[in-house]
N, C-alpha and C positions, 0 to 999 in steps of 0.2 A: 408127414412132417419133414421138411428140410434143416438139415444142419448142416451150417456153412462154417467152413473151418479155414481161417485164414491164415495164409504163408506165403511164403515167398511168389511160390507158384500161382498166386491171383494176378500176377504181373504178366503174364506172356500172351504172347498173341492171340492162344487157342482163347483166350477168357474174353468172352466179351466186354466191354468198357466197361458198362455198369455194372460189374461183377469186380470188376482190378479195383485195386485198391490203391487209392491217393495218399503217396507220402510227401508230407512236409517238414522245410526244414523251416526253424524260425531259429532268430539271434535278435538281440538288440544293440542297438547302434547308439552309442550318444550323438545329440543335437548336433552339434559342431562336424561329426562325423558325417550324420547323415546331408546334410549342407554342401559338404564337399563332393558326396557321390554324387547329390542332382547336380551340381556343375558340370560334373563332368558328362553323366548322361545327358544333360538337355546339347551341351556341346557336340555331342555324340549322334544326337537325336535318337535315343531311344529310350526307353521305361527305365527306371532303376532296377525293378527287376531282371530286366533283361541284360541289364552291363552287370550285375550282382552274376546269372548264371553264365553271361561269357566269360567273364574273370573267372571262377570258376573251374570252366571247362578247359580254359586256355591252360591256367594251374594246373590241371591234373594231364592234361598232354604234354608239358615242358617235365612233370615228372617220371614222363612214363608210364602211369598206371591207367591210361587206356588209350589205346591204337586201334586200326582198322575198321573192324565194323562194330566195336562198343564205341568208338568215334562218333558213327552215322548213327545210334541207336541215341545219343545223348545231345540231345534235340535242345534248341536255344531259343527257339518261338515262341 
């Protein structure tokens, strides 16, 4: 019998994918809001989600709280 015990550690490279564990963030957006971000993305030309995680990413590098290779590791495709 296997018993799988999940933490952090299902995240790293040793783990094979279908072993890692998928976190998601969700939020809700009002109408009027979310309106204004596909503007800007279709301007942009890319998904919402994807201007949702560069914004994001761009935010937590202008504060600081990740550089060099947690940089590269924080993937925007």
């Amino acid at each position: 019998m296997e018993i799988n015990n999940f933490n952090e550690d299902t995240n790293t490279p040793d783990v094979p994918k279908s072993k890692q564990l998928v976190q998601m963030l969700s939020f809700r957006v009002v109408p009027a809001y979310f309106r204004e971000i596909e503007k800007v993305a279709t301007k942009k030309n890319v998904s919402v989600s994807k201007l949702i995680r560069t914004y994001i990413k761009e935010g937590m590098k202008q504060d600081n709280e990740i550089s060099g290779k947690e940089n590269s590791d924080f993937r925007v495709e």
